[in-house]
Every structure is written in C-alpha cells, then in structure tokens.
N, C-alpha and C positions, 0 to 999 in steps of 0.2 A: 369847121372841119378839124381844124387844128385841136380846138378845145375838148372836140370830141374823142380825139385820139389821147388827149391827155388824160381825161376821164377812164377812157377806157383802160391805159398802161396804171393809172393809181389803183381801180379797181381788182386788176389781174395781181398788180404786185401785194398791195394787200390780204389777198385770198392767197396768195403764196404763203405769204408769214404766217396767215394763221393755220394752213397747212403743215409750213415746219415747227411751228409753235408748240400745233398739238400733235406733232410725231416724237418732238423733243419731250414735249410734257409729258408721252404716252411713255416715253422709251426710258424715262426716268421715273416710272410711275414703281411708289415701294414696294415691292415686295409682299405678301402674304405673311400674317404673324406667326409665333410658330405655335404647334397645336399645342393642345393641353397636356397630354404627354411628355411633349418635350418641355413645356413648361417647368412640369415634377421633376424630371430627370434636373434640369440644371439646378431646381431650390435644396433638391436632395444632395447631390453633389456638392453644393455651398458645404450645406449643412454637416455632414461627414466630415467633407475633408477641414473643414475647421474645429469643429471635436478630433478629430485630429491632432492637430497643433498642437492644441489643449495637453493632449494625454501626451505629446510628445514633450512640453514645458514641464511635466512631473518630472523627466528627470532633473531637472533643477532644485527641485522639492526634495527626492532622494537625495543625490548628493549632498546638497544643504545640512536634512537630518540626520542624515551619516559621519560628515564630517561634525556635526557637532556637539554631537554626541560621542563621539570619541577624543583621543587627544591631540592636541595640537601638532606632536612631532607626526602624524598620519596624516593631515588632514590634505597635503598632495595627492597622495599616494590616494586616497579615498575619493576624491574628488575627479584624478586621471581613470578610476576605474570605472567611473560613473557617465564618463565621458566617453571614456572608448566602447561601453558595453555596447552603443546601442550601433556603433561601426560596425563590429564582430556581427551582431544582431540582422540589420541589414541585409551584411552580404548573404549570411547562410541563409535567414528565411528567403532572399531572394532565388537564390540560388535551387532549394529543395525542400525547405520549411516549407513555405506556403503548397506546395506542389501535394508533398505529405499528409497537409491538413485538410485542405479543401479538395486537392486533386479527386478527382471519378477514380473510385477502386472500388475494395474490399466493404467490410464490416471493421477492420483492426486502422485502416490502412490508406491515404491516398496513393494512386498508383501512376499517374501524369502530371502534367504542369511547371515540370522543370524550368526555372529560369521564365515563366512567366508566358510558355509556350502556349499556343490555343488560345478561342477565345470562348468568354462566359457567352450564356444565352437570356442574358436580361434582357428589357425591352432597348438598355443603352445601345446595344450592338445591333449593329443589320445584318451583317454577314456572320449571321450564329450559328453557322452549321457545320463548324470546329471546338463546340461548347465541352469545356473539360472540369468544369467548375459547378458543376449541378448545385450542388449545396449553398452555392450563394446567389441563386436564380430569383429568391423571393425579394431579393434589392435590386433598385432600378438603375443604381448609379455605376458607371461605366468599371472597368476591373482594374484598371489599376488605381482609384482610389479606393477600391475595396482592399486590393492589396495594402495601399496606404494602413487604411484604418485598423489592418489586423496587424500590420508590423510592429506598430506602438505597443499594442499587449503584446506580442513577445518580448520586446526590447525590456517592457515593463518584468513580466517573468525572470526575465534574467539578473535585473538592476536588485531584485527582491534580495539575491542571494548573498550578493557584496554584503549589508552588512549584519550577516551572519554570521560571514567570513572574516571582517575586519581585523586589524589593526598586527596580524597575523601573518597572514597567505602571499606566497610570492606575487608577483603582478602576472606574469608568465603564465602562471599555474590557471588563474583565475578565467583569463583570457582563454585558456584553451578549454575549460569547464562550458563556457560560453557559450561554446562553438555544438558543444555535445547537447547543450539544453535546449536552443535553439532549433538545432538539427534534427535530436533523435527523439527527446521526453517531450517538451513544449508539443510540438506538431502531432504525434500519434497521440497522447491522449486529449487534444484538443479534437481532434479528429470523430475521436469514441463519440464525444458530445456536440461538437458545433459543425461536423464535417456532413454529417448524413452514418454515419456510426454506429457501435451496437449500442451503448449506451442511449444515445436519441432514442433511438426507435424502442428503448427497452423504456420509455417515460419519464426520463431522467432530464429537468431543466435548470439552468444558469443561464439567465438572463445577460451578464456581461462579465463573470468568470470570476464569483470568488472558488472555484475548483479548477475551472481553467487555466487560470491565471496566478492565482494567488493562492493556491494551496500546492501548485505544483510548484513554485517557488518556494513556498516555504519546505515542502517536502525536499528539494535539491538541497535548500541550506540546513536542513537538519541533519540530512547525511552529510554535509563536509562539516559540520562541527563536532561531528561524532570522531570521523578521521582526523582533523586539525587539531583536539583540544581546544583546551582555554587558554586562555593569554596568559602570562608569567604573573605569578602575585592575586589571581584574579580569586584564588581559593587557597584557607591558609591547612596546615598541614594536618589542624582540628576538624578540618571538612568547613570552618567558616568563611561567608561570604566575604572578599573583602571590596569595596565599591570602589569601582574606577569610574571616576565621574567625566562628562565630555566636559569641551574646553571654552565651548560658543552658544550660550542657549538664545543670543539671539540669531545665530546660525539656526537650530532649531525652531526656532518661533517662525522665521522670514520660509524654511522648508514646508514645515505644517500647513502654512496659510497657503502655499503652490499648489501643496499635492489636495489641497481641500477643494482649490479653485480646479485642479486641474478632472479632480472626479466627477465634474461636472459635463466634462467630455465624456469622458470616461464612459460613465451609465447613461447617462443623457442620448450621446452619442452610437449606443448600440441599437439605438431604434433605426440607424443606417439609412432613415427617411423622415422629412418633413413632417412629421406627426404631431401638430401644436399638442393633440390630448394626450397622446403616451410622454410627450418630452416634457409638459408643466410636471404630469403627476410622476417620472421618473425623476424629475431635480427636486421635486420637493416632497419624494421619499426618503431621497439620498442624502439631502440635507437633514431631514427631522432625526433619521438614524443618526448620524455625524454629534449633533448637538448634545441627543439623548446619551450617546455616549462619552463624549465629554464629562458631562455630569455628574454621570455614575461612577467615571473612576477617577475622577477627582475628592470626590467622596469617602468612595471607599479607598483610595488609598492615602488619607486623610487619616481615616478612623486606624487603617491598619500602621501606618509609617509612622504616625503622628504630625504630618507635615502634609501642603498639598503638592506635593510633587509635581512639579508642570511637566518634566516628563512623562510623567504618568499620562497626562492630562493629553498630552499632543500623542501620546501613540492610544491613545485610548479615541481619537479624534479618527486618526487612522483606521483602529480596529472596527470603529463602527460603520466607516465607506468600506470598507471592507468584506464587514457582515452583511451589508443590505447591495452589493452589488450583486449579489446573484437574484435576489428576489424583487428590487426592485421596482421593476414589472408586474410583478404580481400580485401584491400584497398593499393593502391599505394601508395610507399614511397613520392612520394610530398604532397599527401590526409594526408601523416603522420606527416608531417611537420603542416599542417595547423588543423591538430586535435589537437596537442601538443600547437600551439601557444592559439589555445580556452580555452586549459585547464589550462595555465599557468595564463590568464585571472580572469579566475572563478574563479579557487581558492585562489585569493587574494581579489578578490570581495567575496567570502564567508563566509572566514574568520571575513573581517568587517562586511557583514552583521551579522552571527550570533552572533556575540557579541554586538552588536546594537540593537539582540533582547533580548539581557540577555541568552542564551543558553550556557554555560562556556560548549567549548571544549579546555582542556589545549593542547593539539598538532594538532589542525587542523584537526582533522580523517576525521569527515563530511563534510570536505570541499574539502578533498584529495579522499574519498572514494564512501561515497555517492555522492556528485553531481559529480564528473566526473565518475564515473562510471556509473551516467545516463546518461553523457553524451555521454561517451564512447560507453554504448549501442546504442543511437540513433544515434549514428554519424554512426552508419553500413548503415541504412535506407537512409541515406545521401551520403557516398562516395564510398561506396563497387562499386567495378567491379567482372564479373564475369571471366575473365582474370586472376584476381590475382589467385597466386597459394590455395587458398580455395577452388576455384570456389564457393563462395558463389553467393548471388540474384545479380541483380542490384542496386544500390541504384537511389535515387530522379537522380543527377548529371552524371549519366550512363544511363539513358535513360531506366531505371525501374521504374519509377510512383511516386506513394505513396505507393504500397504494402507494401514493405520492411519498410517503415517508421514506418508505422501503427504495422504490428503485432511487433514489435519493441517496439512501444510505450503499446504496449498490455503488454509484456510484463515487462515493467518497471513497471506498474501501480500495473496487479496485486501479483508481486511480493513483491514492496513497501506495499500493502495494508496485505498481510499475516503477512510478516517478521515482520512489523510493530508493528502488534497487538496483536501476540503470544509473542514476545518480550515486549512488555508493559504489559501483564498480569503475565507474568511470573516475570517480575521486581517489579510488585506493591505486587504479592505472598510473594516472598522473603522478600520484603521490612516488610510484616505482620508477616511472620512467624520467619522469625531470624534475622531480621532487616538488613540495607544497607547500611545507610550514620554513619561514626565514631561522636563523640560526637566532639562538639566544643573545648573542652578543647585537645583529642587526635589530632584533624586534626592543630590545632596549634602548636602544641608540636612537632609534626610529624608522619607520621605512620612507620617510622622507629620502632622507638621508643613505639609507640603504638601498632602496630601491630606484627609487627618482631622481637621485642626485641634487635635488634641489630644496627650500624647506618654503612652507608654504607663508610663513614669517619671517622673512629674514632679517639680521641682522642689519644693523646701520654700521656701516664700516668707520662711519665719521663718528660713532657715538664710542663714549666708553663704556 
C-alpha cells in the first residue's frame, strides 16, 4: 500500500512538472518575426541614416579645402565657419526649412510642418492620419530620418557659400546669410523640384541636387562676391591676375579624398531605400564621372597653365560629383564617363574665366558648383535613358526630343533667377545693417586674428 501511494505521489508530481514545464516553455515561447515590411523599413532606415553621416563628414572635406586653399592667417576663421554653418543649418531647417520644403501647400510653397509638427503617411507610421509630408510618402523610412537625410543637403548648400566668401566677410555677417539660405532660398526652390512643386510636375528632374543643392549654393555665393569684392591685391591696377596661392595642399588633398568619399552618401544615398540595383549603379556612376573629370582637367590645365595643377585636379574631382549628381540615376555609366570629362573642362575654364572678370572666388565654388551643376542639370535633358535604374524621361541622345532638355532648362533658369535675387538682397541688407566686408587693416592682418581672436598656428612662446 504504501509503495503504491508512493508510485502514485511520483507519478502526480511528475505530471505537475511537465505541466509547469510546458506552461513556462509555452509562456516564453518567441515571439513571431517581424514581416517583411518591417524588414524594408529597418534595412532602409540603416541605409539612409548612414548615407547620412556620410554627407554630414563632407563638412570636414569643405573645411579641409577651404582652408587650404586659402592662407594660413584665415585658416580659423575658415574652419569655425565651416563648423558652425551646419548649427545655424539645423536649427532653421528644423524649425521651418523642412516644413517650407516638404510641407503639403502650394505649387511655390510648403505651407505646414513647422518644427517637425504632423506626421508622414509612409508605411513607417501607423497613426498616418496627421500626414503633412505628402512628397516624401514614396520612402518608407520613418520622418525624422528623412528629416535627417535632407538636413545634410541644406547644411551642405550653405557650407558651398563660405568659400566664395572667404578670406574677406565678417564672421557675423556670414552667419546671419545662413540663416536667410537655409530659411528662405534653400527650402522654396527645393520645393519647386523635390517637394511636390511646379517645376516636378512641369518634368523637371535632379536626382540628388546638382540644382538643388549645388547650383543654388553657388548662385548665393555669386551674389556675395559681387557685393564683397575681391580680396586686397587679388587684382593689379592693369586688370592683371595676381595668384594668392592656399597654404596646406595637403589640407587640400586629406579635403578632396572626404568630400569624394563622402559623395557616396551623397548620390548613393538619395535612393532613400535599400535598392542593391539603383545604389551599385548610382556609386558607380558617380565615381566614373569623378575620375573622368579629374583627368580632364588635369590635362587641360596642363596644356593651358603649363603645369598640372593639383588644384586644378581636386576641384575638377569635385566638379565632376558635382555634374553627375543630378543624373546620376539616369544615365549610363559611359554617359557618366562623358559628363565627368565635360565637367572636368569647364571648371578649369571657369575658373580662368571668372578671374579674368575680376570675380575673386578664393576656392573655385562657382566654377565647381554653379556651373557644373548647371551642367549637371542639363546634361539629364541630354543623356538620361529610361532604362537606367531611375527610369527617368528620355534625354535629346535616347530618342526623347527636346522635352526633357527644355523643362530642364526651365528649370535651371528660373531657379538661378530666384536664388539669385533673394540672395543679393539679403547680402546688400546685411551689408547695411551690420556691415560684411572686414576693414583693410583686419583683412591684412588676418581674420584669424581679427575676427577669432586666436591663430590657427600659433606661435611657440618658448621659441625664438
């Protein structure tokens, strides 16, 4: 009897354990994976917000080239503006930049979005039925890394302008330009084209902004070099050139090789999604352009200078990520080879020209930014296929017409004609109200020194 009761209590207590066993097993059983949806969303969001980064390490690249390309007693003062640009940058796009660009409005205009108010109606959000952000609905990745990703190209917009400005413009002055680029020009005619705008819908594409970005930059800094002048001695009293040379070309070299790497966010990066096929053939459009222009205007300004200029050579590296960031996307890698040779052209021919018109740009911006980024734009009108992985129009050479040329050209014109003007009046404002160009005595001196109080070499107090 006994044995039997013990049988019985092992048998009951056993059946208990595996009871709680498999309630514990059950109750810790994982979870469901997540669908394939949310898969995209998380690879794409990697993916962005690290082309990100990317485009945010060019400023290290600008600054770099800035400073060293110009002279030593600046090279603070160049470096703090390249620094603070993208603070200034920040705030306002957060504030009403992004709201302006992307915001649900008009045709000219975003008209919501303040301060990052509302939410998108991508597939990232559940609760979409506050969507104020229509125009960035074709990407899946949640809104504020979309914000992310577009902050960098304004900040970038703005950084364009330093040094066109250099070696010159109060620090004050420059900062408060910033705010105006940012704010008012950046964001409305980004709008026209990337927002949902008249230009979009008028068939007008830039793939990752050499009009957006990089011609409306350069447009800002052509108008302050028009208002600032040229730097003291830059031009002799015969109208000739005379060369103020920078002070670090391997400050320049260590800049180049950033902003090269960093264009790989850049254009790469505006696929704003996981795309293995558009992101091989975007980096290795973007590169073959970059190369091919190297080339070219090492070359030719070889043949013209009689030396190979490696400045030449490194803004000519530039000119060509430059030229192929708007096309990109659309255009065959050999199309990219012969966009890049174009632009490796132009911008050594730009450079001499504007200093033949007296225009002191101490690092070539305009020559790197503005014209190949008009170029850049019009060359869609010219070699896009709709093949390539954009599927953008045709261009002229695809047996698409002149459509594609034209709103192309629509677009360059009246974007130059805005960015232009608002930037000119806002620079001649500034220039009245809290002045812009340093006195002659500071801009000699240095703005090191004048401006920053500090020198970005300094002396050894223990040395004689």
């Amino acid at each position: 009897m006994r044995n039997k009761i013990l049988r019985t209590t092992t048998l009951l207590s056993l059946g208990l354990l595996t009871l709680v066993w498999s309630g514990t097993a059950w109750a810790h059983e994982e979870p469901a994976g997540p669908s394939t949806q949310e898969l995209k969303i998380m690879v794409d969001t990697l993916w962005v917000a690290l082309t990100a980064f990317l485009v945010f390490w060019m400023n290290a690249g600008f600054g770099c080239v800035e400073a060293g390309l110009c002279r030593s007693k600046n090279a603070t003062n160049i470096l703090a503006k390249n620094f603070i640009v993208f603070a200034i940058s920040s705030l306002v796009f957060w504030a009403f930049g992004f709201g302006l660009m992307f915001g649900d409005g008009g045709a000219f205009v975003g008209a919501n979005g303040w301060f990052l108010g509302g939410a998108d109606n991508s597939p990232a959000v559940a609760d979409a039925y506050d969507g104020v952000y229509d125009a960035l609905n074709w990407t899946s990745v949640p809104l504020l890394c979309k914000f992310l990703f577009q902050l960098v190209f304004a900040g970038t917009a703005a950084t364009i302008v330093s040094g066109c400005v250099a070696e010159r413009i109060h620090y004050k002055s420059f900062m408060m330009f910033t705010v105006v680029l940012v704010g008012l020009v950046y964001p409305i005619t980004g709008h026209w084209i990337w927002g949902g705008g008249w230009l979009q819908k008028a068939g007008m594409w830039d793939f990752a902004g050499s009009t957006v970005v990089h011609s409306v930059g350069g447009w800002a800094g052509l108008a302050g070099v028009l208002v600032l002048g040229p730097r003291i001695g830059k031009y002799g009293e015969d109208g000739k050139v005379q060369p103020i040379p920078g002070h670090s070309m391997a400050l320049v070299f260590i800049g180049g090789l950033i902003l090269w790497l960093g264009w790989f966010g850049f254009n790469p990066g505006s696929t704003m999604a996981a795309n293995p096929v558009a992101i091989a053939h975007v980096a290795v459009t973007t590169n073959m352009a970059c190369v091919a222009a190297v080339v070219s205007s090492t070359l030719l300004a070889w043949f013209m200078l009689g030396t190979p200029d490696f400045t030449m050579s490194v803004n000519g590296a530039l000119a060509g990520l430059v030229a192929i960031t708007a096309p990109c996307a659309f255009v065959s890698v050999g199309s990219s080879v012969i966009i890049g040779i174009i632009a490796g052209i132009l911008v050594v021919l730009a450079v001499v020209g504007f200093d033949r018109l007296r225009m002191d740009d101490p690092v070539g911006a305009l020559s790197v930014h503005l014209v190949n980024g008009i170029w850049g734009t019009l060359a869609i009108g010219i070699f896009a296929t709709s093949t390539a992985p954009g599927a953008g129009p045709d261009g002229l050479l695809s047996g698409g017409g002149m459509t594609s040329l034209i709103a192309q050209l629509k677009g360059v014109i009246s974007v130059g004609i805005y960015a232009f003007a608002i930037s000119l009046a806002a620079w001649f404002i500034i220039r009245m109200v809290m002045g812009m160009r340093v006195t002659a005595d500071e801009e000699i001196r240095g703005l090191d020194l004048s401006e920053m109080g500090m020198e970005a070499y300094g002396h050894d107090p223990g040395r004689m």
